[in-house]
C-alpha positions in Angstrom: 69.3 20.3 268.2 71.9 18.3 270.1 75.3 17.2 269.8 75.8 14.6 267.2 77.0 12.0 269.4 73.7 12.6 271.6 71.5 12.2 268.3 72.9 9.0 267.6 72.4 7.8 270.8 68.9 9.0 270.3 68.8 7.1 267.2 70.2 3.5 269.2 67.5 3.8 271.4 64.6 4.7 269.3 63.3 2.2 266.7 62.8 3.8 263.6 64.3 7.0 264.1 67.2 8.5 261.8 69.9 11.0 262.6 69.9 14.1 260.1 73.0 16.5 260.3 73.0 19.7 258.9 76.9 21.1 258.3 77.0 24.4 259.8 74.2 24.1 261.4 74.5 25.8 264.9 72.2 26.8 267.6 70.5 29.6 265.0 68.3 28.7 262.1 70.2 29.4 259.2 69.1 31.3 256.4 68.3 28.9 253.2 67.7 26.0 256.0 63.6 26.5 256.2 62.5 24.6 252.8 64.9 22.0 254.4 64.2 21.6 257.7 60.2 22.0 256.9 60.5 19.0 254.8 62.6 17.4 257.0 59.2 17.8 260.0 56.8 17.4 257.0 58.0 13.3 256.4 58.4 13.0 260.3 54.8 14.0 261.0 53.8 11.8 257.7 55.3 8.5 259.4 53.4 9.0 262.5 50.3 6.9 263.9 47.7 7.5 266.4 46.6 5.8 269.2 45.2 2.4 267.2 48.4 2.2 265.4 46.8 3.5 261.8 48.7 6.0 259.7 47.6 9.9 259.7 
C-alpha cells in the first residue's frame, strides 16, 4: 500500500501494471475487503511467466 500518487508512478514505470484504489482503504485490512483483494492477487499471479517467458 502506497500513496496514490506513488502507485501511479509505479504504474509509469512498469509495463503492464495497473493501479487499483480501494476508497477507504487505509493502512489496516478492512473487513469485507478479503474476497476483493484475494481476487485482486489471484489475476496478478495468473498474468505472470516464468523464466522462458511461458504463462503459469
Amino acid at each position: 500500500m502506497v500513496h496514490p500518487s506513488g502507485g501511479r508512478a509505479t504504474v509509469d514505470a512498469i509495463p503492464g501494471a495497473h493501479q487499483v484504489t480501494i476508497d477507504g482503504m487505509r493502512h489496516h485490512l478492512a473487513p469485507g475487503l478479503t474476497e476483493r483483494l484475494v481476487s485482486l492477487i489471484a489475476e496478478n499471479a495468473l498474468k505472470t511467466t516464468d523464466s522462458k517467458g511461458l504463462s503459469r
